[in-house]
C-alpha positions as CSV (number, residue, x, y, z in Angstrom):
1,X,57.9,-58.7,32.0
2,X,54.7,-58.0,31.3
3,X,53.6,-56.6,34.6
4,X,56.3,-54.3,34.3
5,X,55.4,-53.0,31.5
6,X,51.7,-52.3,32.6
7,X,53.7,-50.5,35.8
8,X,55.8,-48.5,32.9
9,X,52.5,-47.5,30.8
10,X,50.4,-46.3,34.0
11,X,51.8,-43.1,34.6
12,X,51.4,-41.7,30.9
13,X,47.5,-42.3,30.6
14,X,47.3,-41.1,34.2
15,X,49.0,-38.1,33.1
16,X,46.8,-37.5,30.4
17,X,43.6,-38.1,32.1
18,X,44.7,-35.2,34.7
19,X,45.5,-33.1,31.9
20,X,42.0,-32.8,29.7
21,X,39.9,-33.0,33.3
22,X,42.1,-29.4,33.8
23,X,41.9,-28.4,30.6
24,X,37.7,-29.0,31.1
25,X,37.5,-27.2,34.2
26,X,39.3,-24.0,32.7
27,X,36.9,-23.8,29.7
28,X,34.0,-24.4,32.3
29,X,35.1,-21.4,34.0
30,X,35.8,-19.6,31.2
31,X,32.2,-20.3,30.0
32,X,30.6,-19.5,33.5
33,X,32.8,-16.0,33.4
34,X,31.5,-14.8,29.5
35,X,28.1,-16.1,31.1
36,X,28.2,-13.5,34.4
37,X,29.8,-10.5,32.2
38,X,26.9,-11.2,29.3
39,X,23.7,-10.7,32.4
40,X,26.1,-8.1,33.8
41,X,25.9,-6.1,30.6
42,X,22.5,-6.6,29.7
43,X,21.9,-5.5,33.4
44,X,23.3,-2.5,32.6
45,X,21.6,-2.1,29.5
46,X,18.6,-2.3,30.9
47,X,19.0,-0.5,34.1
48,X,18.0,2.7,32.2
49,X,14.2,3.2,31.3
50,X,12.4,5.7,29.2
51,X,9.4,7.2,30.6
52,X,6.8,7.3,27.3
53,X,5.9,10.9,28.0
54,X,9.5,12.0,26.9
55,X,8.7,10.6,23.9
56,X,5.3,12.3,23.5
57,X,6.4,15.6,24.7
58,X,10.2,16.1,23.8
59,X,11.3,13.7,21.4
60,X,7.8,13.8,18.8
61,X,7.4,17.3,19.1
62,X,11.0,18.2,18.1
63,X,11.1,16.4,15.2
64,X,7.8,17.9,14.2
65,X,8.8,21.5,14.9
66,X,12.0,21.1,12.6
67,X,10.0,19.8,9.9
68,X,7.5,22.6,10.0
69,X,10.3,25.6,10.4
70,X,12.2,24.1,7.3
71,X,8.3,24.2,5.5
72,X,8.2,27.4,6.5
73,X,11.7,28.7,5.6
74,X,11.6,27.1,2.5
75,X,8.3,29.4,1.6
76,X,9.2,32.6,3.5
77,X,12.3,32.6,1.0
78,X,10.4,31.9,-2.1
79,X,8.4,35.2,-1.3
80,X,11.5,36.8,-1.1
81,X,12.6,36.1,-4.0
82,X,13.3,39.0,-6.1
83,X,12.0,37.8,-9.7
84,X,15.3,38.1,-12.4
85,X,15.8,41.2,-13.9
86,X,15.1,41.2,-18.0
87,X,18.9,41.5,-19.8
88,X,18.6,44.1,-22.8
89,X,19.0,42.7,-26.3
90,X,22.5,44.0,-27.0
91,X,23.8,43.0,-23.7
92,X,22.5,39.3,-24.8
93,X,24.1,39.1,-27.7
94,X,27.4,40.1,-27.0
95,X,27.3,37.3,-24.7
96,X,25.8,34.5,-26.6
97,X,28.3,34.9,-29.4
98,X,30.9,33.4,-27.0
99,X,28.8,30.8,-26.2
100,X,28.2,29.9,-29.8
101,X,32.0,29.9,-30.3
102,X,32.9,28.0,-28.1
103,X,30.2,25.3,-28.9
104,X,31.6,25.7,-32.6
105,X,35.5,24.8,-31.3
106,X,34.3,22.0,-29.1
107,X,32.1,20.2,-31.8
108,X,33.8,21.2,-35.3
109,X,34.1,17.9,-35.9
110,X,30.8,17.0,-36.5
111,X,30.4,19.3,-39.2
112,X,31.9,19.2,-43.2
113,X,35.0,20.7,-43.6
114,X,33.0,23.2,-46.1
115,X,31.0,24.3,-43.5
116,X,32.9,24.7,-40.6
117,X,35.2,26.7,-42.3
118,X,32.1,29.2,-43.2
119,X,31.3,29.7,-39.6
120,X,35.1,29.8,-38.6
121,X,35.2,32.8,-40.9
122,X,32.0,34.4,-40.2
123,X,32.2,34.4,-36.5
124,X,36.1,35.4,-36.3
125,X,35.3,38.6,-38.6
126,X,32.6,39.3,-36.0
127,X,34.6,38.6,-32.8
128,X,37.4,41.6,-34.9
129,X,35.5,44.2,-35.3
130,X,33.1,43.8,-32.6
131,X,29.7,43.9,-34.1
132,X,28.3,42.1,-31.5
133,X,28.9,44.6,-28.7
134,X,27.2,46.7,-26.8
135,X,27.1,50.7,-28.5
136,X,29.3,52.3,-26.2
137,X,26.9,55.9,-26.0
138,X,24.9,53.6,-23.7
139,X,27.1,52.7,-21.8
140,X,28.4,56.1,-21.7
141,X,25.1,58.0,-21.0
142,X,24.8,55.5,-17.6
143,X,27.7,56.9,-16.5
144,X,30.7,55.1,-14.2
145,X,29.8,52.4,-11.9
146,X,30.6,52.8,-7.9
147,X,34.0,50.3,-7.3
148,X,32.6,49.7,-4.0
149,X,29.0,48.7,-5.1
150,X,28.8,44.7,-5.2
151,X,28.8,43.0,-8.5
152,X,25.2,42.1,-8.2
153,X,23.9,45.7,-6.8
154,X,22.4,46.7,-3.7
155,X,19.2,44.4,-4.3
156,X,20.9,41.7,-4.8
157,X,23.2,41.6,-1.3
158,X,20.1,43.1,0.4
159,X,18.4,39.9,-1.3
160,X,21.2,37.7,0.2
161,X,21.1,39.1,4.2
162,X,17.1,38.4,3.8
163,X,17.9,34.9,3.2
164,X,21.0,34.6,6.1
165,X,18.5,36.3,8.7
166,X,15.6,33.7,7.8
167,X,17.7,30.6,7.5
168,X,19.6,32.0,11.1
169,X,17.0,33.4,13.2
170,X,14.8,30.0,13.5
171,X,17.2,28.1,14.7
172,X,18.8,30.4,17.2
173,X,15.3,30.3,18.5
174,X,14.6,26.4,18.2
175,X,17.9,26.1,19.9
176,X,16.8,28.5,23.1
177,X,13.7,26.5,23.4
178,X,15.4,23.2,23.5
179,X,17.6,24.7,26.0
180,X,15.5,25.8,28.1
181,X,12.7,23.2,28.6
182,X,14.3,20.0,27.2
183,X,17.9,20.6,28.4
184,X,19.4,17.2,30.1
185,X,16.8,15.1,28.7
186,X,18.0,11.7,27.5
187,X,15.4,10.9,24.6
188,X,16.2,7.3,22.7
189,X,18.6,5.0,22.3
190,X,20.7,4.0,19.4
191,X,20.0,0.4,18.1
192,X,23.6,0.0,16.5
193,X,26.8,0.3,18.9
194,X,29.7,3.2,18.5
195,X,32.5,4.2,19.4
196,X,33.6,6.7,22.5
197,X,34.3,9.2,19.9
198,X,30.6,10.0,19.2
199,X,29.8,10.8,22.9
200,X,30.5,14.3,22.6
201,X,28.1,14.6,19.5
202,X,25.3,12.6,20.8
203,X,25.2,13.3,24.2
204,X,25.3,17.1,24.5
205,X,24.1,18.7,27.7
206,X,24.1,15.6,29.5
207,X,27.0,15.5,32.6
208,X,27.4,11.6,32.4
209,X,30.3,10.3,31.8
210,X,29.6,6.6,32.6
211,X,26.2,6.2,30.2
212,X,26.5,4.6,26.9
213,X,27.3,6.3,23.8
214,X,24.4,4.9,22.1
215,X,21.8,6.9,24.1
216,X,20.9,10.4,22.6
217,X,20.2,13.6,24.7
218,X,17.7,16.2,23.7
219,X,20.4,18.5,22.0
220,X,21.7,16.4,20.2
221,X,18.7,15.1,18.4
222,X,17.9,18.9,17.6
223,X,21.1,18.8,15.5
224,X,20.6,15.5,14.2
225,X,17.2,16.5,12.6
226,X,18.8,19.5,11.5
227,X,21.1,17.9,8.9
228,X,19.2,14.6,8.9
229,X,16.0,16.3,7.4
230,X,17.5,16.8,4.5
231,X,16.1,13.8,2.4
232,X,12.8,14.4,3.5
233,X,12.5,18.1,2.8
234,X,14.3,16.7,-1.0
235,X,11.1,14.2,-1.0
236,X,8.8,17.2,0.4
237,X,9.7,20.2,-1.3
238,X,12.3,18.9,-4.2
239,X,15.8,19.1,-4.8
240,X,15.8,23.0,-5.6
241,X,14.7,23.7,-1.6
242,X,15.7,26.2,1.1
243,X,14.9,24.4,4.1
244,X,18.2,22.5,4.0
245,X,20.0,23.1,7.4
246,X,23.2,22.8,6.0
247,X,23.1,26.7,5.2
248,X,22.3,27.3,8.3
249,X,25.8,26.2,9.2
250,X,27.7,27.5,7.0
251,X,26.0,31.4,7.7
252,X,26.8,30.7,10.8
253,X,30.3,29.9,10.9
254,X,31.0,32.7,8.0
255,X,31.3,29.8,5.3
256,X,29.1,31.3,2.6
257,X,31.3,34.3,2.3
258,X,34.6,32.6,1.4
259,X,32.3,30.4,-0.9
260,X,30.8,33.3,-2.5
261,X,34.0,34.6,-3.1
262,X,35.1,31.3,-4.6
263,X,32.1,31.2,-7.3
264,X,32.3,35.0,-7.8
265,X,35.8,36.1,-8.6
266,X,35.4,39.0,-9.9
267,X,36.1,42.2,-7.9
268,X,33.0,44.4,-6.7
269,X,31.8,46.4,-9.2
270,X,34.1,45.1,-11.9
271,X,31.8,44.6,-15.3
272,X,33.6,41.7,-17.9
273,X,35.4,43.8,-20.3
274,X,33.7,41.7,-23.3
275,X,36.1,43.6,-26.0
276,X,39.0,41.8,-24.8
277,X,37.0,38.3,-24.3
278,X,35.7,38.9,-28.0
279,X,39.1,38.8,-29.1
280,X,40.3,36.3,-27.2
281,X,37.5,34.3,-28.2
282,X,38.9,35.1,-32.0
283,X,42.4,34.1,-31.1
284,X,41.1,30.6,-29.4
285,X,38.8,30.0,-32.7
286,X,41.7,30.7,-35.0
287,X,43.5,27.8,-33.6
288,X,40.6,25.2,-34.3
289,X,40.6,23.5,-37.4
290,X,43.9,23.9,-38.8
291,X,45.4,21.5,-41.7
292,X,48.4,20.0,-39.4
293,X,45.2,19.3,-36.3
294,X,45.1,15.6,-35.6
295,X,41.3,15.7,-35.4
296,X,39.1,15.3,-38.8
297,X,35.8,15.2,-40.1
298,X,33.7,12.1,-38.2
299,X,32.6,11.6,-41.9
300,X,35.7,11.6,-43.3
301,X,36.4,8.1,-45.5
302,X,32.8,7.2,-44.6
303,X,32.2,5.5,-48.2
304,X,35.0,3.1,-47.8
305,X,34.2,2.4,-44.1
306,X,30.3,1.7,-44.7
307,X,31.9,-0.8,-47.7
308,X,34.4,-2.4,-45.6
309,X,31.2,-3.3,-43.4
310,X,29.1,-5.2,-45.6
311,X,32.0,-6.8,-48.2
């Protein structure tokens, strides 16, 4: 009885024996595979070797070129910056009355009731009867303004084609250059991986579709510099700068008329009428303040708060 059960119990631990030696020699292979495909890759990756002169002579000098052109740009424009014309007094004041009734509407609050209601009154009888406006024989003795003049005169889009010319014609140059002496030139390589998708951006003028998306032709580092800069001409040249190659983009593609439009709508030649913003100014006021408003003094019950406090 007992040898027959030894005979019955032989078969399962040789079974299981068979199994983890198979089991072994699969994750052996699958180890010596990852192995081969790892040496195979970092063959690849380093199958490709930069001489150090491209980096010397294309990739150094490029970067230094941008940064010197948006130096330059950024000071070429500052000369031609028109300095801003003086406004006449009564052309002021008619518009700083808006401003101080609108800061009156937004912050009434904060005042007494006692006085708010003294300004209320003063500056609606002003926005009425339009003491604040321009004397219309001045405006008269200038004559009519051209509809087709720009809102900003002649100087002022002459002024703006200056800047479009400076901030376009340097690049369209750098861009030749690049073209012609550094076009096809593979110039560094990435030290983070991507994706496929960023082939066509980084690897411009370069007919391979096999390399690695990480590497960067000579192109394509010109237009990585060219919006890349931007911090450093910020640390250079401060925030308020015209070397930012952003603009140059958007003159390019027509962009800054469409914004243009979308800051200025108001048609070309068109003044404000500041009669009819007076008095809607007036109306606006009128409606500030009333008895039935929700909002009140910030000092209203302040006696019986400060006591509530400290009791």
């Amino acid at each position: 009885m007992a040898r027959s059960s030894s005979n019955s119990t032989d078969p399962p631990r040789f079974f299981s024996s068979s199994k983890s030696t198979t089991i072994t020699a699969r994750h052996h292979r699958r180890t010596a595979v990852a192995a081969a495909a790892a040496a195979v890759t970092m063959a690849l990756e380093q199958s490709l070797f930069l001489d150090s002169a491209i980096r010397d002579w294309v990739l150094i000098p490029i970067l230094v070129v941008m940064i010197l052109v948006g130096v330059l740009r950024h000071n070429v424009i500052s000369l031609l910056n028109s300095p801003p014309k003086s406004i006449a007094a009564p052309a002021l004041r008619e518009q700083r009355v808006m401003a101080r009734s609108s800061a009156l509407r937004q912050n009434y609050f904060q005042l007494p009731p006692s006085s708010f209601q003294s300004r209320k009154a003063f500056l609606t009888e002003a926005l009425s009867n339009g003491s604040y406006l321009q004397p219309k024989d001045k405006e008269e003795k200038e004559g009519p303004k051209n509809p087709f003049e720009p809102a900003g005169g002649m100087d002022g889009m002459m002024d703006g084609m200056k800047k479009q010319m400076v901030m376009m014609i340097p690049q369209t140059l750098i861009m030749g250059w690049i073209n012609f002496f550094f076009s096809g030139f593979v110039l560094l390589k990435l030290p983070f991986p991507l994706t496929l998708r960023f082939k066509v951006m980084l690897q411009r003028g370069i007919e391979t579709p096999d390399l690695d998306v990480t590497w960067v032709s000579s192109l394509s580092w010109y237009f990585l510099t060219l919006f890349g800069l931007n911090a450093v001409y910020r640390l250079v040249l401060g925030d308020d700068n015209a070397a930012d190659g952003t603009r140059d983009m958007a003159a390019m593609s027509g962009a800054a008329a469409p914004m243009q439009g979308m800051m200025n709508p108001t048609a070309p030649g068109q003044a404000p009428d500041f009669e009819k913003l007076h008095l809607a100014e007036r109306d606006n006021l009128e409606l500030v303040g009333l008895e039935d408003s929700k909002t009140r003094w910030i000092g209203d019950g302040i006696e019986d708060r400060v006591l509530a406090l400290y009791a």
